[in-house]
DRENNUKE-485003 format. One record per residue: residue number from 1; residue in three letters; x, y, z of N, C-alpha, C in turn. Coordinates in nm, 2 decimals. Example, Ala and Ser with C-alpha at 12.3 -4.5 7.8 and 13.67 -1.06 7.14 Angstrom:
BEGIN
<num: 1	residu: ALA	nx: 1.32	ny: -0.57	nz: 0.78	cax: 1.23	cay: -0.45	caz: 0.78	cx: 1.32	cy: -0.33	cz: 0.78>
<num: 2	residu: SER	nx: 1.28	ny: -0.22	nz: 0.71	cax: 1.37	cay: -0.11	caz: 0.71	cx: 1.29	cy: 0.00	cz: 0.79>
# end
This chain:
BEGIN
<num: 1	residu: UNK	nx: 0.08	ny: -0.12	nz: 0.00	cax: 0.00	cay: 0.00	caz: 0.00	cx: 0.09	cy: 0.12	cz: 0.00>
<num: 2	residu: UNK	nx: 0.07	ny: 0.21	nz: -0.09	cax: 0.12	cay: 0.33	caz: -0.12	cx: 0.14	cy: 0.46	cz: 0.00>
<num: 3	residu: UNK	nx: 0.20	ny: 0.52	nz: 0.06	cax: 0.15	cay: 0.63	caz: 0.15	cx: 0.18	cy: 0.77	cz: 0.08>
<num: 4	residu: UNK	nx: 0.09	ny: 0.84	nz: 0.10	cax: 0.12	cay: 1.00	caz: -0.02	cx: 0.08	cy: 1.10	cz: 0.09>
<num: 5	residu: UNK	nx: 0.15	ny: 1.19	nz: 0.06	cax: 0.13	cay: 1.34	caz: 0.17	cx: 0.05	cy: 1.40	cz: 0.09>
<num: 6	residu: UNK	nx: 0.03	ny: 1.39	nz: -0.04	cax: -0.05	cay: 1.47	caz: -0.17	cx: -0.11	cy: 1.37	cz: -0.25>
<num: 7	residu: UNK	nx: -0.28	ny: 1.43	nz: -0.24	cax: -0.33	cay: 1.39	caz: -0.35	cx: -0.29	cy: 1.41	cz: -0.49>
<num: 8	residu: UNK	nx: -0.28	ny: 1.28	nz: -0.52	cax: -0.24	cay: 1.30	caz: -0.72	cx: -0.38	cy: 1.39	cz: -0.76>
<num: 9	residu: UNK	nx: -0.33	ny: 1.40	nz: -0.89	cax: -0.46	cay: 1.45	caz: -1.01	cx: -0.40	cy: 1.44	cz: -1.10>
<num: 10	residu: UNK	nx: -0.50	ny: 1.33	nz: -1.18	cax: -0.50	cay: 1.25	caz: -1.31	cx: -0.49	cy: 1.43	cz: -1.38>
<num: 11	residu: UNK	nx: -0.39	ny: 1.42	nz: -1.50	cax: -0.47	cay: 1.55	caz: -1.58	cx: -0.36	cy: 1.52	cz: -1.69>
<num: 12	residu: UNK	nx: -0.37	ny: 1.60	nz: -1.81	cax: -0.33	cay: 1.55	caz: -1.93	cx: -0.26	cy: 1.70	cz: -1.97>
<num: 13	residu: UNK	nx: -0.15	ny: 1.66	nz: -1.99	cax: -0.05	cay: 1.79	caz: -1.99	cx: 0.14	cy: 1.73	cz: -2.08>
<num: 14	residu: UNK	nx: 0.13	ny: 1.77	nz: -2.21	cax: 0.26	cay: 1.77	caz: -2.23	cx: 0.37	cy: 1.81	cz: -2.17>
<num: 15	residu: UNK	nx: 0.50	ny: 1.77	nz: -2.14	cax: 0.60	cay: 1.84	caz: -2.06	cx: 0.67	cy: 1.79	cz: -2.15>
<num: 16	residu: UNK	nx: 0.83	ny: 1.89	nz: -2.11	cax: 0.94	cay: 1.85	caz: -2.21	cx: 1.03	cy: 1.83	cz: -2.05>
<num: 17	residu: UNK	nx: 1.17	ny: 1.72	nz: -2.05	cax: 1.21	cay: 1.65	caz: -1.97	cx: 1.34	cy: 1.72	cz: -2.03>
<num: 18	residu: UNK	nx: 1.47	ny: 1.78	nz: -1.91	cax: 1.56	cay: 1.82	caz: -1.92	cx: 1.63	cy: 1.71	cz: -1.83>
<num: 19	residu: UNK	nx: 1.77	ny: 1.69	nz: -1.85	cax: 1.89	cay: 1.62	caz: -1.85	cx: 2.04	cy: 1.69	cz: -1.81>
<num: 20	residu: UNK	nx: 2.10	ny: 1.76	nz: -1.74	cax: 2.16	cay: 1.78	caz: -1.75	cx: 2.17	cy: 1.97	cz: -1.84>
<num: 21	residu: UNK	nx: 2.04	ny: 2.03	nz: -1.82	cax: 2.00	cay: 2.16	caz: -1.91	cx: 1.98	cy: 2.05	cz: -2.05>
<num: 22	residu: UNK	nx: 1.99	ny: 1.98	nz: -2.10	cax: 1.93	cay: 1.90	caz: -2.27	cx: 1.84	cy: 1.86	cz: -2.24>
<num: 23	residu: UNK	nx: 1.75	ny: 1.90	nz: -2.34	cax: 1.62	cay: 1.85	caz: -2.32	cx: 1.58	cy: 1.67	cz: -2.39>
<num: 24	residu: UNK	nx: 1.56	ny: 1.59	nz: -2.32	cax: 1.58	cay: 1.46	caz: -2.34	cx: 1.43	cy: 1.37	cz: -2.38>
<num: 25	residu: UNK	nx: 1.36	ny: 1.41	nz: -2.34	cax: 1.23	cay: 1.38	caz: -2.42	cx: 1.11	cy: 1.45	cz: -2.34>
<num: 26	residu: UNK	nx: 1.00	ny: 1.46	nz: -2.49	cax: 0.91	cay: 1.50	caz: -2.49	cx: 0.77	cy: 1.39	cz: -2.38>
<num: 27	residu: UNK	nx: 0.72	ny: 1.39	nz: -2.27	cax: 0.67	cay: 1.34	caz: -2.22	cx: 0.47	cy: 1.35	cz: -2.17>
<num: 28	residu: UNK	nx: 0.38	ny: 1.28	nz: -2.17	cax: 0.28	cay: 1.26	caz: -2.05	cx: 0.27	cy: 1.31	cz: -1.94>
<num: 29	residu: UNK	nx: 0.21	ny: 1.39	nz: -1.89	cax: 0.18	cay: 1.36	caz: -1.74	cx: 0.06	cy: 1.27	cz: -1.75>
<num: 30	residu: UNK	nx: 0.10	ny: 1.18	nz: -1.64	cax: -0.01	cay: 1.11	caz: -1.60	cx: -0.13	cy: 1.14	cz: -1.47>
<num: 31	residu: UNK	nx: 0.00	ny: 1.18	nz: -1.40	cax: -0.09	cay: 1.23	caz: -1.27	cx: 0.07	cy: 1.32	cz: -1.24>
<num: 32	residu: UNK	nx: -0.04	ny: 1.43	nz: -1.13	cax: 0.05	cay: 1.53	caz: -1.07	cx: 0.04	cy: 1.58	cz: -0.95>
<num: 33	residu: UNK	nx: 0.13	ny: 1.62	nz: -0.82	cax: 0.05	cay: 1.61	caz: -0.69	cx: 0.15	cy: 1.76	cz: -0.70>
<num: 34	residu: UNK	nx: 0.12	ny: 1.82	nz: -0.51	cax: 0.22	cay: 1.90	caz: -0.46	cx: 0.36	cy: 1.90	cz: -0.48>
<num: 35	residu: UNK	nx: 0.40	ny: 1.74	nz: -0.45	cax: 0.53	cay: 1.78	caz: -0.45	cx: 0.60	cy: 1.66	cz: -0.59>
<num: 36	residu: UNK	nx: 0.56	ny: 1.61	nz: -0.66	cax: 0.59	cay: 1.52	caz: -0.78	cx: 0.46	cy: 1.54	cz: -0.87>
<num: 37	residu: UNK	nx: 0.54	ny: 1.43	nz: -0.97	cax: 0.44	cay: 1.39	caz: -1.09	cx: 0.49	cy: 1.25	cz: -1.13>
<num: 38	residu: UNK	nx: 0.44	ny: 1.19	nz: -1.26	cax: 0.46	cay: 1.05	caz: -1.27	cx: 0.41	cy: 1.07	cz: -1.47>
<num: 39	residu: UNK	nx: 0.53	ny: 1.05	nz: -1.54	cax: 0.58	cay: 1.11	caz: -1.62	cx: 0.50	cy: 1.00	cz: -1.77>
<num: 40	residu: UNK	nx: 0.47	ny: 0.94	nz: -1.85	cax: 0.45	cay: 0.84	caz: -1.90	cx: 0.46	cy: 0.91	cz: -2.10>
<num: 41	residu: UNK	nx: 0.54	ny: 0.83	nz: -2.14	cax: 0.62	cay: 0.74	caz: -2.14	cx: 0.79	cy: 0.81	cz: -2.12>
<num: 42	residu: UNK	nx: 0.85	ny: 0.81	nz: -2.06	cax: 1.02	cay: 0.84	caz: -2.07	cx: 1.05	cy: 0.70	cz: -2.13>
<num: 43	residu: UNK	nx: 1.13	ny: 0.74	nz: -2.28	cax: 1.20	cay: 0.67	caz: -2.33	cx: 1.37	cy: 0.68	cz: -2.24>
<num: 44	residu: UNK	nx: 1.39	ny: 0.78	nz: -2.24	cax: 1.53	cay: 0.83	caz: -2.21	cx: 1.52	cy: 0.74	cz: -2.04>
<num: 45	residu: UNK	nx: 1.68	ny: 0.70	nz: -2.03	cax: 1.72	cay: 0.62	caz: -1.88	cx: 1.77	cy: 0.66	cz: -1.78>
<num: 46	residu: UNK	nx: 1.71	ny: 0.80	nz: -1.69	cax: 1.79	cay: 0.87	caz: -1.61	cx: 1.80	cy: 0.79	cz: -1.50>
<num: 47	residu: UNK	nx: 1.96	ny: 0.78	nz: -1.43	cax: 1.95	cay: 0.69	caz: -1.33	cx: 1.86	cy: 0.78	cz: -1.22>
<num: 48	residu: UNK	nx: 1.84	ny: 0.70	nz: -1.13	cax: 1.75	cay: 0.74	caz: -1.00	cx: 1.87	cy: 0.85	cz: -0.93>
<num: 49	residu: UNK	nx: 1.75	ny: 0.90	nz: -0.82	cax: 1.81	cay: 1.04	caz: -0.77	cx: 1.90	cy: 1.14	cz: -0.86>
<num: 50	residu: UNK	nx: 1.92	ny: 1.14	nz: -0.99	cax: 1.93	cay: 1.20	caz: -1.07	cx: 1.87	cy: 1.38	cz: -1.05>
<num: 51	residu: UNK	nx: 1.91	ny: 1.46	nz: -1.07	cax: 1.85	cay: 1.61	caz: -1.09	cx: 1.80	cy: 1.64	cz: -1.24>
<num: 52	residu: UNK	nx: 1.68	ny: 1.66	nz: -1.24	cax: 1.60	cay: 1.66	caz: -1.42	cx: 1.57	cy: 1.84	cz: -1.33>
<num: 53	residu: UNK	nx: 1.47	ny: 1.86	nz: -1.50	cax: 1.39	cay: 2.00	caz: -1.48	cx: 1.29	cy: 1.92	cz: -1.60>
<num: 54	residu: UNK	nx: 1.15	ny: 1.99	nz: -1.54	cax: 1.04	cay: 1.99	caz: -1.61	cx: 1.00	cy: 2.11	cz: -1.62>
<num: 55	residu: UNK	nx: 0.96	ny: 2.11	nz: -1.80	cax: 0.92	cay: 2.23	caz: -1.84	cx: 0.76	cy: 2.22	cz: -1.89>
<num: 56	residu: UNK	nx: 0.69	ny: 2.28	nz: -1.80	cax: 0.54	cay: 2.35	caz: -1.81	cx: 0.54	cy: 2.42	cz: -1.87>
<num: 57	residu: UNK	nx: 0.40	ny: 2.42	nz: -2.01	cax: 0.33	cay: 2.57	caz: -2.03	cx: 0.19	cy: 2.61	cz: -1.96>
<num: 58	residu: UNK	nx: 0.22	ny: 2.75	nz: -1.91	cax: 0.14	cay: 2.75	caz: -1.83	cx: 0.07	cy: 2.87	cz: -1.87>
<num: 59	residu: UNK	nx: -0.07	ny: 2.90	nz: -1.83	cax: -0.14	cay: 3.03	caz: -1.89	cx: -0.06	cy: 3.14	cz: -1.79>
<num: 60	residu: UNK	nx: -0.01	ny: 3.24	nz: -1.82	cax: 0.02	cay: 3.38	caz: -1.64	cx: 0.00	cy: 3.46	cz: -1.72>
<num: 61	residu: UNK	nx: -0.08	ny: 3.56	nz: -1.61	cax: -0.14	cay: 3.73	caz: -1.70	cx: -0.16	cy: 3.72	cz: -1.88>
<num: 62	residu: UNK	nx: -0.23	ny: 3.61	nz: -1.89	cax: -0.31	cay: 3.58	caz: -2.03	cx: -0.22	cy: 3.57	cz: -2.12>
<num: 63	residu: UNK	nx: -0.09	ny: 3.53	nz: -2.10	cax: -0.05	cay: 3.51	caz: -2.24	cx: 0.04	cy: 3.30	cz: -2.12>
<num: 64	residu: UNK	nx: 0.07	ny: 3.26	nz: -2.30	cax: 0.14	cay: 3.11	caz: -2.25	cx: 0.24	cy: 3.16	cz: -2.16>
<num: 65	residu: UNK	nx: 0.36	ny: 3.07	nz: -2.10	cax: 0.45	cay: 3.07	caz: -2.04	cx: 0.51	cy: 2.96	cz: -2.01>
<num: 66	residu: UNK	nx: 0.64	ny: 2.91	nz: -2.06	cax: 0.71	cay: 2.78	caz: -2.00	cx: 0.82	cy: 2.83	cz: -1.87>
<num: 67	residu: UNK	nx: 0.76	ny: 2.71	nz: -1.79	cax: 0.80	cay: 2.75	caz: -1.68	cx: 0.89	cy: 2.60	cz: -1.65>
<num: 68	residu: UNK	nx: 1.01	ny: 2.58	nz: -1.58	cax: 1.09	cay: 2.51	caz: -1.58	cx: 1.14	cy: 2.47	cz: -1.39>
<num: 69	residu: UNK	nx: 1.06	ny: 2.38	nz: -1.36	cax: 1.09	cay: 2.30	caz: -1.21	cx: 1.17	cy: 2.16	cz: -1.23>
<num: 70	residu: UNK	nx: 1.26	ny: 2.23	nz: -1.07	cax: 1.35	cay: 2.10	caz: -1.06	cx: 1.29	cy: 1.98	cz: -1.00>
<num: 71	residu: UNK	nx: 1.37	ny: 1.89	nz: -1.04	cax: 1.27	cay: 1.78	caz: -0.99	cx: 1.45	cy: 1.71	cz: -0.96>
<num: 72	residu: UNK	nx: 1.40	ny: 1.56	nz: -0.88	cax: 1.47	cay: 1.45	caz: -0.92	cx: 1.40	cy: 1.30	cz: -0.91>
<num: 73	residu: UNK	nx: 1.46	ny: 1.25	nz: -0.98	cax: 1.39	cay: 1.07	caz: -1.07	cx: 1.40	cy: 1.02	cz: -0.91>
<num: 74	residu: UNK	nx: 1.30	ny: 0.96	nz: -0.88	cax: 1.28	cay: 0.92	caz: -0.80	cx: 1.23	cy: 0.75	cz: -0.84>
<num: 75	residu: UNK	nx: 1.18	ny: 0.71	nz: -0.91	cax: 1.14	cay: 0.58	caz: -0.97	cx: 1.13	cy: 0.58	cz: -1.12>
<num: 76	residu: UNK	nx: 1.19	ny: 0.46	nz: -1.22	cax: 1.15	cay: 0.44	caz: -1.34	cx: 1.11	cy: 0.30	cz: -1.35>
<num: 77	residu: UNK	nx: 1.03	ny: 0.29	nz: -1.42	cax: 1.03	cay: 0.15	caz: -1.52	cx: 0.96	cy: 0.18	cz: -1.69>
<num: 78	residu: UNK	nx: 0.88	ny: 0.04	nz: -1.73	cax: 0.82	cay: 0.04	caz: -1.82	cx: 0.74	cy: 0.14	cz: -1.85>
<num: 79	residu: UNK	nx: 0.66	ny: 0.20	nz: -1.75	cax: 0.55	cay: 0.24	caz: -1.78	cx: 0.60	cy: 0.43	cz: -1.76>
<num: 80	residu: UNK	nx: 0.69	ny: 0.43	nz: -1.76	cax: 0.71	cay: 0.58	caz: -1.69	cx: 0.80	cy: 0.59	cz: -1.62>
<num: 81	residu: UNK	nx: 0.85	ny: 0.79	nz: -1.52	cax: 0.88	cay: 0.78	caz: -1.48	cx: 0.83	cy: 0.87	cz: -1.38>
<num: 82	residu: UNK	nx: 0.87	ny: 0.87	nz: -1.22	cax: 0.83	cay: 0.94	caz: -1.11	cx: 0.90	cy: 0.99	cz: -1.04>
<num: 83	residu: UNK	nx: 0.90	ny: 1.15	nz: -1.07	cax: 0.96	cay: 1.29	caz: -1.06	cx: 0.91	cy: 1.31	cz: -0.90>
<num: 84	residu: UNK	nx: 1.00	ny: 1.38	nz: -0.82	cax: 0.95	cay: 1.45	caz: -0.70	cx: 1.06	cy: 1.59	cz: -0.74>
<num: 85	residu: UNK	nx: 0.96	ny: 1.67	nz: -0.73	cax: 0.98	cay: 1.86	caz: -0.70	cx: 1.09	cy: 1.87	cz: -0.58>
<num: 86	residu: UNK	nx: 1.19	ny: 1.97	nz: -0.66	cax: 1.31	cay: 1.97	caz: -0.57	cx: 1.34	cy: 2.14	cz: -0.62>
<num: 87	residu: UNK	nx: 1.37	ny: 2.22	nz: -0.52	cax: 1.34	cay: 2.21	caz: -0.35	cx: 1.18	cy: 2.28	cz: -0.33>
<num: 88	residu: UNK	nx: 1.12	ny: 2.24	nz: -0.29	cax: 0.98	cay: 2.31	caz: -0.24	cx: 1.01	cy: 2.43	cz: -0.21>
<num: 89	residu: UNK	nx: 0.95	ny: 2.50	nz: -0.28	cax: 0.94	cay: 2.68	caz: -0.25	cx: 0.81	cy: 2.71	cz: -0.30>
<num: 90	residu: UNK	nx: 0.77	ny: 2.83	nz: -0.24	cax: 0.64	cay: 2.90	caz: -0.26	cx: 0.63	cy: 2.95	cz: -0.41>
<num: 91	residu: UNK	nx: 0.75	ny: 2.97	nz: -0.50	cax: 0.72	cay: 2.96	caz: -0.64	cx: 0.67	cy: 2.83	cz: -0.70>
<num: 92	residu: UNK	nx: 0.75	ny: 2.72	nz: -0.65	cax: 0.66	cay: 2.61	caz: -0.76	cx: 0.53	cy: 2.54	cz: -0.70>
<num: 93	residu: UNK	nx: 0.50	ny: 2.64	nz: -0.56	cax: 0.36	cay: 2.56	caz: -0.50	cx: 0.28	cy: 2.64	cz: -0.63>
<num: 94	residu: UNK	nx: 0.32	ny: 2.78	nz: -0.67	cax: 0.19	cay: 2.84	caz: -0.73	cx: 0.24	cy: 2.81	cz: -0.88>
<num: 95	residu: UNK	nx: 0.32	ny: 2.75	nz: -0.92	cax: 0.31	cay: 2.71	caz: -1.08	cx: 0.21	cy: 2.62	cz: -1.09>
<num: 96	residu: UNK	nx: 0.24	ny: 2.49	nz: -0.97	cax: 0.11	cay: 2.38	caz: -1.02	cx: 0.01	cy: 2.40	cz: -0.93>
<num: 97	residu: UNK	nx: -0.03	ny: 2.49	nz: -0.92	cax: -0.18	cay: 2.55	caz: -0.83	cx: -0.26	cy: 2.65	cz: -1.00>
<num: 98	residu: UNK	nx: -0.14	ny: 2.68	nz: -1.08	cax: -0.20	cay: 2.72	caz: -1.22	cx: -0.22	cy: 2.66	cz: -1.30>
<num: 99	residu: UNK	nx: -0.11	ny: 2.53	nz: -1.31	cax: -0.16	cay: 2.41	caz: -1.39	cx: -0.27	cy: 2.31	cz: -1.34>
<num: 100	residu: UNK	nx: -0.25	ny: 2.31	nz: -1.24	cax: -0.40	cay: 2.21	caz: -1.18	cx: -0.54	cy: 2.31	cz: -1.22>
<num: 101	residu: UNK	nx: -0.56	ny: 2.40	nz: -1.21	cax: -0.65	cay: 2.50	caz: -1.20	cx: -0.68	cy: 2.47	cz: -1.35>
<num: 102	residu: UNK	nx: -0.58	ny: 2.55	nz: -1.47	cax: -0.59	cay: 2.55	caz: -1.60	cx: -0.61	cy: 2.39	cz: -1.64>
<num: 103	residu: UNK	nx: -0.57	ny: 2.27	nz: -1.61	cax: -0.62	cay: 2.20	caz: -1.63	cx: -0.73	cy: 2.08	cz: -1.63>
<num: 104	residu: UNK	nx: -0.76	ny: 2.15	nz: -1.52	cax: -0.90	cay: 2.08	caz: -1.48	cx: -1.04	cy: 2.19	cz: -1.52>
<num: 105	residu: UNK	nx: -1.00	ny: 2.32	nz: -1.55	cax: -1.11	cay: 2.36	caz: -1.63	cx: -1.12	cy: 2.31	cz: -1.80>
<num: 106	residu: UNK	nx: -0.97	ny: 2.28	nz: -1.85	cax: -0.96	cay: 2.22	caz: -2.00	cx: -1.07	cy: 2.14	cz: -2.02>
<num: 107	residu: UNK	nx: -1.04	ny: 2.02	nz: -1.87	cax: -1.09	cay: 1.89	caz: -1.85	cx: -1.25	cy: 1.93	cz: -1.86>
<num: 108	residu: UNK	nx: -1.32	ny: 2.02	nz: -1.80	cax: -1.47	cay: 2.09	caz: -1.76	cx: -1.49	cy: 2.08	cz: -1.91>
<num: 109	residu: UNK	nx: -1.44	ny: 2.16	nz: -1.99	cax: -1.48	cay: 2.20	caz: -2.15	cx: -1.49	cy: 2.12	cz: -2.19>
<num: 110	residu: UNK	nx: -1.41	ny: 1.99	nz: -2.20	cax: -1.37	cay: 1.85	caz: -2.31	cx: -1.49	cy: 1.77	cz: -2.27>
<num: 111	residu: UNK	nx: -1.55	ny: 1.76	nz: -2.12	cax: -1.64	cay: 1.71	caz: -2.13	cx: -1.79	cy: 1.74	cz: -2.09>
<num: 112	residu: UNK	nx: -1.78	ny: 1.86	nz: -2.14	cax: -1.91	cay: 1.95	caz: -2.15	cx: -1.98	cy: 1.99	cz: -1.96>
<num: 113	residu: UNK	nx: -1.90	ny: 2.01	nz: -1.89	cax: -1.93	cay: 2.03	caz: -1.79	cx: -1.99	cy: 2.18	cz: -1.79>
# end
């Protein structure tokens, strides 16, 4: 049985996966919480505890914006992989408080909510 400090949310969002600053593949979100996400499919084989950046577009003061959080690999296999947010600061609590927000209204539209 799993233990999580943060509720995931399923939501559907392209990200680009950095390496080292090279961006190493184009990725899925599967699910996204406070302090991670869980990436699907990474081809690319970053060893664990590794330091990545994930790059979000996000809506800010009405126009796009890619916005770029550290993370590190915390688990891979087949199906993906799973990023935890490094270091928690009050800037990237409010990047994914805009992407959760922006994307769960997408979600509202797509299915006629």
């Amino acid at each position: 049985m799993e233990h999580r400090w943060h509720k995931r949310n399923e939501i559907k969002a392209d990200v680009m996966l950095y390496h080292h600053g090279i961006p190493v593949a184009r990725c899925a979100v599967h699910n996204l919480s406070d302090t991670g996400l869980f990436l699907q499919p990474s081809e690319q084989h970053i060893p664990i505890n590794a330091p990545v950046e994930v790059e979000f577009t996000v809506a800010q003061d009405l126009q796009r914006k890619r916005i770029r959080l550290p993370a590190r690999v915390i688990h891979q296999d087949s199906g993906g992989v799973g990023l935890m947010f490094q270091p928690q600061t009050p800037a990237t609590a409010s990047v994914l408080r805009s992407l959760l927000k922006e994307k769960r209204a997408f979600g509202r539209e797509r299915s006629g909510q």
